[in-house]
C-alpha positions as CSV (number, residue, x, y, z in Angstrom):
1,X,-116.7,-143.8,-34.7
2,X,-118.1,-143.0,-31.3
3,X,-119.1,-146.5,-30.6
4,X,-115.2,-147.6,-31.4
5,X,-114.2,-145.3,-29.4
6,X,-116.1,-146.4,-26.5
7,X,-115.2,-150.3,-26.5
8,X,-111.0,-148.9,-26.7
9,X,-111.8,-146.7,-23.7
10,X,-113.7,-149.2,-22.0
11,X,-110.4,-150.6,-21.2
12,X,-108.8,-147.8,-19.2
13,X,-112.4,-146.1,-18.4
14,X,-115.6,-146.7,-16.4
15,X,-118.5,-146.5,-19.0
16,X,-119.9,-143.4,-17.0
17,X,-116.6,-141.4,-17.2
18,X,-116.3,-142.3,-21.0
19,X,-120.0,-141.5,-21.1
20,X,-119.6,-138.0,-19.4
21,X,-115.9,-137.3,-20.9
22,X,-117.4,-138.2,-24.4
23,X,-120.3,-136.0,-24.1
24,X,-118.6,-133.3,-23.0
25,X,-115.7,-133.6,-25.4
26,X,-117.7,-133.9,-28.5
27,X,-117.8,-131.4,-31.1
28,X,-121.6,-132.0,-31.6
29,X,-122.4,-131.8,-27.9
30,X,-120.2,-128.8,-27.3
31,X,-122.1,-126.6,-29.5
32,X,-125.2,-126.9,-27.8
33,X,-123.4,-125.0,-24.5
34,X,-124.5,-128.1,-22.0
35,X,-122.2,-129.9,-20.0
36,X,-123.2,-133.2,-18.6
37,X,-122.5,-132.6,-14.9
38,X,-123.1,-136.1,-13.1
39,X,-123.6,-139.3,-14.2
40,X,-124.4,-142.6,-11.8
41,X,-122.1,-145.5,-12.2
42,X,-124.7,-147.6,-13.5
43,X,-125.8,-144.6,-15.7
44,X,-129.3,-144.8,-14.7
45,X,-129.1,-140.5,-13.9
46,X,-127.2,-138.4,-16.1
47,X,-127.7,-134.5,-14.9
48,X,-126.9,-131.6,-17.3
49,X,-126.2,-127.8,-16.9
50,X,-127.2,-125.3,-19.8
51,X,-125.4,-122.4,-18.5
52,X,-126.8,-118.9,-20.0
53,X,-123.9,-117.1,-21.5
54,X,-122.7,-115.4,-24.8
55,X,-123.0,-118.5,-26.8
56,X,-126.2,-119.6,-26.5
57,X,-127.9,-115.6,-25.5
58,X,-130.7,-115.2,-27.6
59,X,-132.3,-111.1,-28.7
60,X,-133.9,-110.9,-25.5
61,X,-131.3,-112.2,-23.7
62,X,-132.5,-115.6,-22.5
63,X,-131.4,-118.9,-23.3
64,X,-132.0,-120.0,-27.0
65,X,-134.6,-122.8,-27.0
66,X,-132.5,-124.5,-30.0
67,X,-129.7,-124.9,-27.3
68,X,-132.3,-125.7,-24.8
69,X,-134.0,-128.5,-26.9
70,X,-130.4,-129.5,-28.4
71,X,-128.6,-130.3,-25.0
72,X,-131.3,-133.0,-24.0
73,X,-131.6,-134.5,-27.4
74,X,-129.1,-137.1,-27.4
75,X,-129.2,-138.0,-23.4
76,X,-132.0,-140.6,-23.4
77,X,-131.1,-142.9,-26.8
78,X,-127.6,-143.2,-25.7
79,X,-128.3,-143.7,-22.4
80,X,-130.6,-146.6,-22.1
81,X,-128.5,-148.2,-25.4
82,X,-125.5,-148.0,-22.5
83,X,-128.2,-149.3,-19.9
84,X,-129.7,-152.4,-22.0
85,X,-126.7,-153.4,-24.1
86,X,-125.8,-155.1,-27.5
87,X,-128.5,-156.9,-27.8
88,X,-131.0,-154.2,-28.4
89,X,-131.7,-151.3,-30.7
90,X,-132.6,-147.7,-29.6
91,X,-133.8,-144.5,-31.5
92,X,-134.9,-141.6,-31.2
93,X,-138.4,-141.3,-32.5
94,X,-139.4,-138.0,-31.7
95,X,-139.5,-135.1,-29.7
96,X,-141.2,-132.1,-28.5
97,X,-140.2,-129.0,-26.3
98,X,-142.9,-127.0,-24.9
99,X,-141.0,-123.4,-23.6
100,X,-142.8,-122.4,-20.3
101,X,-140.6,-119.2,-19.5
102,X,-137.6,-117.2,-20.4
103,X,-134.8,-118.8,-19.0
104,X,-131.8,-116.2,-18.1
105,X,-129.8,-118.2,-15.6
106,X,-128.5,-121.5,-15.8
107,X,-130.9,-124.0,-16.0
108,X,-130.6,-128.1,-15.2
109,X,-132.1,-131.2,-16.9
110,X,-132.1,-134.9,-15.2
111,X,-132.7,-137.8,-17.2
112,X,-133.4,-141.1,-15.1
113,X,-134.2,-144.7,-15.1
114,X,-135.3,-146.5,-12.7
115,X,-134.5,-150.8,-12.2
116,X,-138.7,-151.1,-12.6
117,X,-138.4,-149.3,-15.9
118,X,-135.5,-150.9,-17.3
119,X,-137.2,-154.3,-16.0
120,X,-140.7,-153.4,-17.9
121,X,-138.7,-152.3,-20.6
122,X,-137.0,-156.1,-20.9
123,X,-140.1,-157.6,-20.7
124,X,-141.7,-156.2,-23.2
125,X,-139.5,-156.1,-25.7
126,X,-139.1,-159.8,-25.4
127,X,-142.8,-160.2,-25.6
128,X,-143.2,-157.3,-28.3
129,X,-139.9,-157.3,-30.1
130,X,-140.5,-153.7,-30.6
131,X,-142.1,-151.2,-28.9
132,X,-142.2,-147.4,-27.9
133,X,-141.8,-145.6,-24.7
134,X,-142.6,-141.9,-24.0
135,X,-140.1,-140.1,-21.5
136,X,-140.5,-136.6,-19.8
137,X,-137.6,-134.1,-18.2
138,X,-137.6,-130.5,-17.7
139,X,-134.8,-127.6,-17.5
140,X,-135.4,-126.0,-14.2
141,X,-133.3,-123.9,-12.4
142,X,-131.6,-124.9,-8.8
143,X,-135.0,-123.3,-7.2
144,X,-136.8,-126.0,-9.3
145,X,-138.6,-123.3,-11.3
146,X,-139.4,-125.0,-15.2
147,X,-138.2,-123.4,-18.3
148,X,-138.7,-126.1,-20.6
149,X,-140.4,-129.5,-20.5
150,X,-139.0,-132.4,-23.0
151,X,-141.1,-135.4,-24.2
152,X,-139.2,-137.9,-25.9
153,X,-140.1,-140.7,-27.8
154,X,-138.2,-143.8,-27.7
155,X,-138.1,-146.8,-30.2
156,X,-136.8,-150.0,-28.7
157,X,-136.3,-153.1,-30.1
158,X,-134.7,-156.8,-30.1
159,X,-131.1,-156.3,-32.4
160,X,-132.1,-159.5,-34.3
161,X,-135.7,-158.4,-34.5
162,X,-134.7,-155.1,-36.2
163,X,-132.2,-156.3,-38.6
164,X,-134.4,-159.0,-40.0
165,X,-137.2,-155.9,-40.2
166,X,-134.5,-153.4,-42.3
167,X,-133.6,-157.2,-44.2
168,X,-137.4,-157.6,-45.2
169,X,-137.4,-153.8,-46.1
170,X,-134.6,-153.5,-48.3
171,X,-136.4,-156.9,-50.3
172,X,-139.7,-154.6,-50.6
């Protein structure tokens, strides 16, 4: 549904402002309390706010790690399937969320890509077919003060590649 709704809007929209609109629109993405805040045209930076407040207050009155850990968790996949295309496959693999503080203010998360990356990333794939990549953001406040750091893994694979793999699997 999402993905329909992005090639319509891709008509009247620039990918970033669907991106951004989407996200912040979504029922899902809603609940978590984040708002994406920024997004680069070539959607290589996306920037998030988690702003502490009723919704998302936990007993001792910071902000609940779920809605921490929640608010970065679909950034990264759907960013670099925006960034590389059709012609690849991206999942989330895993995650982890190591809690360094209480966080009772508003705290902010950027999740970037750089050409070199996106370049490597290319490569390998085409050499590899499939392959993994580890990326690392935290929720800081505007002093730059962590609350949070989030390791995510990524799958990444050649479209082809993949559905020929789920093909042999389903045979199996």
């Amino acid at each position: 549904m999402y993905r329909t709704a992005t090639n319509i809007l891709k008509k009247f929209m620039s990918t970033s402002a669907i991106f951004k609109y989407g996200f912040n629109l979504s029922p899902m993405y809603r609940r978590t309390t984040a708002r994406v805040v920024s997004i680069s045209t070539d959607l290589k930076e996306v920037k998030i706010k988690v702003p502490l407040s009723y919704k998302n207050k936990n007993y001792v009155g910071a902000i609940f790690g779920g809605s921490m850990f929640a608010a970065t968790d679909p950034i990264y996949m759907i960013q670099l399937m925006q960034i590389l295309g059709d012609d690849f496959v991206v999942w989330d693999k895993s995650a982890t969320i190591h809690y360094k503080r209480p966080a009772k203010e508003s705290v902010f998360c950027d999740f970037t890509f750089t050409d070199e990356e996106i370049e490597v990333i290319k490569k390998r794939v085409q050499n590899e077919q499939e392959i993994t990549i580890e990326k690392i953001t935290y929720l800081k406040n505007t002093e730059q003060i962590v609350f949070a750091e989030v390791i995510k893994i990524l799958y990444i694979a050649e479209k082809q590649f993949y559905k020929e793999k789920l093909k042999k699997r389903r045979r199996s």
